[in-house]
N, C-alpha and C positions, 0 to 999 in steps of 0.2 A: 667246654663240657656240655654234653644234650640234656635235654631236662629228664632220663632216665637214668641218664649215668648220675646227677645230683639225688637223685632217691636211692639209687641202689650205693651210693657213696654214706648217705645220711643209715644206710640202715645198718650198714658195715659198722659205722663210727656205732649206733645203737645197741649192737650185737657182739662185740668187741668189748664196751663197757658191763653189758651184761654177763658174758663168760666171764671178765674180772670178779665179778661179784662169787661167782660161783669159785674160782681158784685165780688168786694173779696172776699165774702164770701157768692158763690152762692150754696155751699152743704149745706147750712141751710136755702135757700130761700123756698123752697117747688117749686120750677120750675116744671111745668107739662109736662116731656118730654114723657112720654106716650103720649101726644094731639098729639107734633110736631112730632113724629114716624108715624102716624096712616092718619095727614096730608101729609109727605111725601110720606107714600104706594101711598096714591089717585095721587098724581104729579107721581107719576114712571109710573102708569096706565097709568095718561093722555099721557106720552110721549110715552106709546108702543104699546097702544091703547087695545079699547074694546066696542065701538058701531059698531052694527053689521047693522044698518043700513047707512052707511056712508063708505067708503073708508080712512082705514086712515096705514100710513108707520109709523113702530118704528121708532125710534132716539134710536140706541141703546149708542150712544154714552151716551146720558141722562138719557137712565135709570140707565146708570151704575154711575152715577155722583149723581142719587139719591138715588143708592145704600148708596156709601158714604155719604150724604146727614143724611140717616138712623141711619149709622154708628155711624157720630156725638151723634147724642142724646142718640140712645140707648148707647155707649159707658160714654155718662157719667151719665145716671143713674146705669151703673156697678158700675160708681168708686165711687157714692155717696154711693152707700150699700158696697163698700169695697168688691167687688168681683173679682178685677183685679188682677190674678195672672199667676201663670205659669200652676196651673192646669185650669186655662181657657181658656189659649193657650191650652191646651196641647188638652182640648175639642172640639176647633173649629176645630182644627189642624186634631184630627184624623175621623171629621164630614164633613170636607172637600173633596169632590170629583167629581168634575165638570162632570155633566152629557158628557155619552158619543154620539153621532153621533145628528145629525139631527142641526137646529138653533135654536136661541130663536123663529124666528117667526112661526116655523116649530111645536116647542113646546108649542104655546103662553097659551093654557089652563089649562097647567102643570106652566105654571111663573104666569097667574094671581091666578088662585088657592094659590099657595105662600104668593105671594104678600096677597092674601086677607088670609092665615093662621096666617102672621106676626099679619097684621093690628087687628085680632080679639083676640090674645091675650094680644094685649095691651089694647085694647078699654078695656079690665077686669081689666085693670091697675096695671096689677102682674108685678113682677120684667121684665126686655127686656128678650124676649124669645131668647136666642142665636142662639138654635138648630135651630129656624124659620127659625131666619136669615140667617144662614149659606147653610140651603136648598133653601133659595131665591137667595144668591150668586153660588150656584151651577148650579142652572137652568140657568142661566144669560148669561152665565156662567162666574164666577169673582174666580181668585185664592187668598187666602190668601195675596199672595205677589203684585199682584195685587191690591187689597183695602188697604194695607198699602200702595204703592208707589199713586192712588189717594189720599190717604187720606193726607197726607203731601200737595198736591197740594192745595185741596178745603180748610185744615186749614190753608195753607198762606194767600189765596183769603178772607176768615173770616177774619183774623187779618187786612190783607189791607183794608176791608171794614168798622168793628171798626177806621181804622186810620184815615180813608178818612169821618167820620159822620155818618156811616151807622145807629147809634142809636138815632142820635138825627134828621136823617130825609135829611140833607145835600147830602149825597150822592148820584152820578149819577149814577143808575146800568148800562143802556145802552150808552158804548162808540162808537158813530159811526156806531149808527144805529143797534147794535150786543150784547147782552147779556154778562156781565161780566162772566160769566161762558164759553163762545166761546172762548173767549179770553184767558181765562183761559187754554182751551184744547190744544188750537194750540201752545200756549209760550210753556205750557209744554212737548208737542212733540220735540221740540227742543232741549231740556234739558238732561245732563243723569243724573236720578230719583238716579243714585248707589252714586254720589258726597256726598262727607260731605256738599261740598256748595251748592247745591239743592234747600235745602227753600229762601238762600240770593240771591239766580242767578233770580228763578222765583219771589220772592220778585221784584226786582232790575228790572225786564225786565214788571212786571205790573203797577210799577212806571212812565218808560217811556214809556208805550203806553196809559197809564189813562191822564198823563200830554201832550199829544202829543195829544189825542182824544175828550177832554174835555174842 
């Protein structure tokens, strides 16, 4: 196994225990994560923008968080159709090539185009277009390794917010005035993403700022 097939293998296993959380037996639910894909693209839009009559600055930080955001669902309607293996690794892997020169904002009509390729092959509600996706994380531009070390991030954040109510409505998102996804960015900056103890460190550290802020 390559060392992306072991990431995209580890995030499966992560993603898998996480839909558990959400219903045990959510590969037979019929969950429409085409909807929550297609919803996403429009959030990644909003945060990097496209009214041309208004002034407005990416957060590329957020797009890239809704990158992953994407990830999430399209990754688990892979694993509901059983397509997560190593030659899927091995497809994104060699589809992989972050555009060279210029910025995302530099390129903005080249990411929304993307962004709007992803979103209109789902709206047909075929299987998650990988390849899309992969040219969406190119243009962004997001490596591979890259959306595996977010992604470990945003699914600790999920799991804390199942723990803390997030389904039955309890849950505070905004601690102190700041998006639990800020919070999220900055703990994790602090962190090395390479530790085996990673998810228990950022686990551990959005415990005590959630009970510290709340």
């Amino acid at each position: 196994m390559n060392n992306y097939a072991a990431k995209l293998q580890n995030m499966a296993v992560l993603q898998d225990r996480h839909n558990r959380e959400v219903h045990p037996e959510w590969r037979t639910q019929g969950y429409a994560y085409y909807r929550a894909v297609w919803i996403e693209c429009a959030e990644l839009l909003d945060h990097f923008g496209w009214k041309w009559w208004k002034r407005q600055d990416a957060n590329l930080e957020q797009v890239r968080l809704e990158v992953v955001d994407i990830w999430h669902f399209g990754l688990s309607d892979l694993l509901r159709a059983g397509a997560v293996d190593e030659a899927l690794a091995e497809r994104m892997r060699a589809r992989s090539a972050p555009c060279a020169g210029g910025s995302p904002g530099e390129r903005g009509g080249d990411l929304r185009a993307a962004v709007e390729a992803l979103a209109l092959s789902t709206l047909g509600r075929r299987a998650f277009d990988v390849d899309a996706f992969v040219d969406l994380m190119n243009i962004v531009p997001m490596s591979l390794d890259e959306l595996h070390d977010a992604y470990i991030g945003k699914n600790v954040l999920n799991s804390f917010r199942q723990a803390h109510g997030y389904r039955d409505g309890s849950y505070v998102k905004t601690w102190g005035g700041r998006e639990d996804n800020e919070h999220l960015s900055e703990l994790a900056a602090k962190l090395d993403a390479s530790l085996p103890s990673y998810p228990e460190d950022l686990k551990a550290a959005l415990e005590a700022r959630y009970a510290a802020l709340t």
